[in-house]
N, C-alpha and C positions, 0 to 999 in steps of 0.2 A: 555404859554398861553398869557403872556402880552407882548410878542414880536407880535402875533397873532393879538393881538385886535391892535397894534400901525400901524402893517404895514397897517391892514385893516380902519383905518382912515386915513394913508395918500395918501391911494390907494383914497377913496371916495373925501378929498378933493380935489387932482388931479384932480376927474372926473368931479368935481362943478367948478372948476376954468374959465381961460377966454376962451370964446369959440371960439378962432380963430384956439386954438391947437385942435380942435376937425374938423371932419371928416364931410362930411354931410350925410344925412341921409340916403342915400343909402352907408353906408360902406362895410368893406369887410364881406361877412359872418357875417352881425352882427343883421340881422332881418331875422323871418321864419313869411311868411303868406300863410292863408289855405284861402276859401272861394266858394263861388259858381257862376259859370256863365251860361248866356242862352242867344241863340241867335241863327242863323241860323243852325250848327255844332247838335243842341240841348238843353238839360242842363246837367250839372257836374258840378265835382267839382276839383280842383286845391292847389296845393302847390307851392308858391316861397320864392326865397331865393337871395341877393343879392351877387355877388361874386365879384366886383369890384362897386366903383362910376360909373361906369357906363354901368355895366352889371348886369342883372337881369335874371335868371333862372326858368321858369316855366315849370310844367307837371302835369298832368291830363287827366280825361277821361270823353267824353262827349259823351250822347247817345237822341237819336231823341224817341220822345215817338210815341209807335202805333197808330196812328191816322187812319181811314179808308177812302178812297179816293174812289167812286163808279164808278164800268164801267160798261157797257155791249157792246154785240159783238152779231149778229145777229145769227142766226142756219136755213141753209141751205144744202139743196140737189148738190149733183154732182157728175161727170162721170169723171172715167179715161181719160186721153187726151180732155173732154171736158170742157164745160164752168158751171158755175151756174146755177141749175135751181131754177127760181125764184117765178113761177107759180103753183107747186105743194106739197108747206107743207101741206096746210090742205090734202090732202092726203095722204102721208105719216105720220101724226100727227095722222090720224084714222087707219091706221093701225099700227103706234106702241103702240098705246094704246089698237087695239087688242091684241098686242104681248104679250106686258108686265104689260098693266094695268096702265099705266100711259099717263096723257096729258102732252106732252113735251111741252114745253114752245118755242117760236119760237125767243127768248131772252135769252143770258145768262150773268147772271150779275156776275162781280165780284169785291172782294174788294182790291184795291189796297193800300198797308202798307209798310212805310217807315224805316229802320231795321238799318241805321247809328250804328253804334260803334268803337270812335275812343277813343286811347289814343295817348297824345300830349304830344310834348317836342318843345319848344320854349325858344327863347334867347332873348330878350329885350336888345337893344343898346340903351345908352341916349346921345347924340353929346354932350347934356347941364347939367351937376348932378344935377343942382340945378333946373332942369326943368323937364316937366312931359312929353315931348313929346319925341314919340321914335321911333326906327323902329324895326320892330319885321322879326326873320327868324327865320326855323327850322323844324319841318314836325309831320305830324296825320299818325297812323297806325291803321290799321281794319282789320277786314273781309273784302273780298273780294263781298259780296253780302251788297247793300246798301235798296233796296227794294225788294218787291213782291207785285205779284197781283194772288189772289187766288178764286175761283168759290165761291159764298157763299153756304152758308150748303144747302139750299132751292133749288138750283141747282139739288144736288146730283140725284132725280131721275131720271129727267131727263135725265143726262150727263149719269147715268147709263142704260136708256133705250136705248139712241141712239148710247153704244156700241153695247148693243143685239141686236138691228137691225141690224147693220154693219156687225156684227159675221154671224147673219141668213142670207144678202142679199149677202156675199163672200160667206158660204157656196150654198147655192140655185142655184145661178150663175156658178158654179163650175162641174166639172164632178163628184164629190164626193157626190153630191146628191142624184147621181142613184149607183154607183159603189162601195159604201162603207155602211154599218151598220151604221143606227144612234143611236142601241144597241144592244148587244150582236149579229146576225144575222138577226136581224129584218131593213128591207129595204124600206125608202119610197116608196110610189108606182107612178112608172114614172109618169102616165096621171097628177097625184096632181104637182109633182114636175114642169110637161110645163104649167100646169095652173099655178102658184106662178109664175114662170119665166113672163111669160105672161103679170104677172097684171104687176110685176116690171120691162119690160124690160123698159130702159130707164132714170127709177126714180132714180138708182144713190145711192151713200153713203151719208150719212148725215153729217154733218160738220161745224164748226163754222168759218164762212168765215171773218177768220181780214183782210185781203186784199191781193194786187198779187203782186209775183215774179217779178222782172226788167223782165221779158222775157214775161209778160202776164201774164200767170199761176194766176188760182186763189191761192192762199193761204187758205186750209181747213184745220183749228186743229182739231184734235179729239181728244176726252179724252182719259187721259192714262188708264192704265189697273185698277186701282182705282177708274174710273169714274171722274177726276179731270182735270182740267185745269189750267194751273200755267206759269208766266211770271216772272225771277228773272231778277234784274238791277245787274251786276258786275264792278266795279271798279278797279285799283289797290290796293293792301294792302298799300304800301309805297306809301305816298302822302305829298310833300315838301309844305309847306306855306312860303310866303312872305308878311307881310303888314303893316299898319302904327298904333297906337295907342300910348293913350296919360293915364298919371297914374297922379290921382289925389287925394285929402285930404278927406275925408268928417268928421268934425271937427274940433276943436283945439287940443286935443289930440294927434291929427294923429294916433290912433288905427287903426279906419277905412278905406278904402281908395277902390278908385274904378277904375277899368279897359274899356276902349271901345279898340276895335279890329276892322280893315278893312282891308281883304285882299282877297287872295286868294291860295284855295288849290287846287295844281295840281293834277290830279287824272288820269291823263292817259287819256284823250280826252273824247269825249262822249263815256256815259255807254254801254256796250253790253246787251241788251234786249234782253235775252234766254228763251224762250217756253221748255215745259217740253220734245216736239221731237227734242229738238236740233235746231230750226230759232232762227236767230239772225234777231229780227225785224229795229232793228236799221239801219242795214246795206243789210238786203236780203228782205224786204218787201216793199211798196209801196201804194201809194192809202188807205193807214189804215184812218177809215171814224168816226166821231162821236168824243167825247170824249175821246177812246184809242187813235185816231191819232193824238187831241192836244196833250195828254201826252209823245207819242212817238217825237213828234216834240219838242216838252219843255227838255224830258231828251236829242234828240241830240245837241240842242244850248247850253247844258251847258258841251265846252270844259273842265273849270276850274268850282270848287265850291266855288260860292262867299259865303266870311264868316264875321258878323258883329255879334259882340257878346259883351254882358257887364258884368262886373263883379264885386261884391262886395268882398273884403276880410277884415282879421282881422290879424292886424300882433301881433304874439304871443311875440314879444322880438326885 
């Protein structure tokens, strides 16, 4: 026990001696800090650790909080191989609300929400140990889906009236009107079915027109079999970072200490903006008008995602 107590006093005054034989403060493995950052990425939180003078090891995970972003997209009529018609929703708006009992709304709003979730591993170079400035490499992994934009609930009768029309105006239109049971043997009776054809020839499916195909075409979504309308942003999973940041004191202590980050994460070029039928607005649509087509313009200018972020930590040792 008193060999114990002797080494461990001249271990301690070893450690108190002159401080030229001592390391600076970023030595090897000889500090772990936790902390929290927020910045464009989101907020999280983080672990490092220093594994040389002048290498620093960080990882964590960082998630964007749901925020709701508003859109809407107009709902309009139109024909196979033809154009928009622009002139007769209230028309159609009175008869599907004979249909089904609902006034569709000639508007469909939805909300657009940001879904980021990355975890991070970065290396921190310092050219200078005794300095704070560094350069940072290394890369964020996610999901593959970064946002959505989703019909809000208030939608719903709507989007589900204007399947049931679409269901009644393909069937109507159809030779299955006259030729087929609309239960058990019981058969519309033609003269009704050429009056229905009649009122409707012309008026067309109904549709939420975000805008046209490079070839013209209008671009008509319709709700999927849910009555929904849905836009997801996809990214890569693997996303390399590169950028500069500088680590500094806050105190005398040096307990605390703080991080800013600038860079950028590469993410595989601009998002793919996927509708629930499969368009890719980004790359197959056109003339998107209002508020969707700023946001579709916004997510294709962003090649890379610029990332500035700050952080506070606490080093534990």
């Amino acid at each position: 026990m008193s060999v114990l107590a002797v080494s461990l006093t001249a271990f301690a005054g070893q450690s108190s001696g002159d401080d030229s034989t001592m390391k600076t403060d970023r030595n090897i493995f000889s500090h772990l800090q936790g902390g929290v950052t927020v910045g464009t990425t989101g907020i999280g939180v983080n672990v490092a650790t220093n594994i040389t003078d002048h290498l620093r090891i960080r990882a964590g995970v960082d998630f964007t909080p749901h925020f709701n972003v508003p859109m809407s997209f107009s709902l309009q009529s139109y024909t196979d191989g033809g154009g928009v018609n622009a002139n007769n929703f209230d028309k159609l708006q009175k008869y599907m609300e004979g249909l089904t009992g609902v006034e569709v709304d000639d508007r469909v709003e939805l909300d657009g929400k940001p879904t980021m979730t990355n975890f991070k591993l970065l290396f921190d170079v310092y050219p200078w140990a005794d300095k704070g400035w560094r350069i940072t490499a290394g890369f964020y992994v996610g999901p593959k889906k970064v946002a959505k934009a989703v019909n809000t609930m208030g939608e719903m009768p709507s989007l589900l009236a204007v399947n049931i029309y679409n269901h009644f105006y393909d069937f109507i239109m159809s030779d299955d009107a006259t030729d087929k049971p609309i239960y058990g043997d019981i058969y519309l009776d033609p003269f009704l079915v050429d009056e229905v054809r009649e009122d409707l020839q012309g008026q067309g499916y109904m549709g939420i027109h975000v805008g046209d195909f490079k070839d013209g075409r209008p671009y008509m979504m319709q709700p999927d079999t849910d009555g929904m309308v849905k836009v997801s942003a996809f990214v890569n999973r693997f996303r390399p970072y590169a950028g500069l940041g500088y680590t500094g004191d806050l105190g005398k202590d040096k307990r605390w200490k703080f991080d800013v980050d600038c860079g950028l994460m590469m993410w595989g070029g601009s998002p793919s903006l996927i509708t629930h039928d499969g368009t890719n607005l980004s790359k197959d649509v056109v003339n998107i008008k209002g508020k969707p087509g700023d946001y579709v313009k916004l997510m294709n200018a962003f090649k890379v995602y610029p990332v500035v972020s700050f952080s506070i930590c606490y080093r534990f040792f």
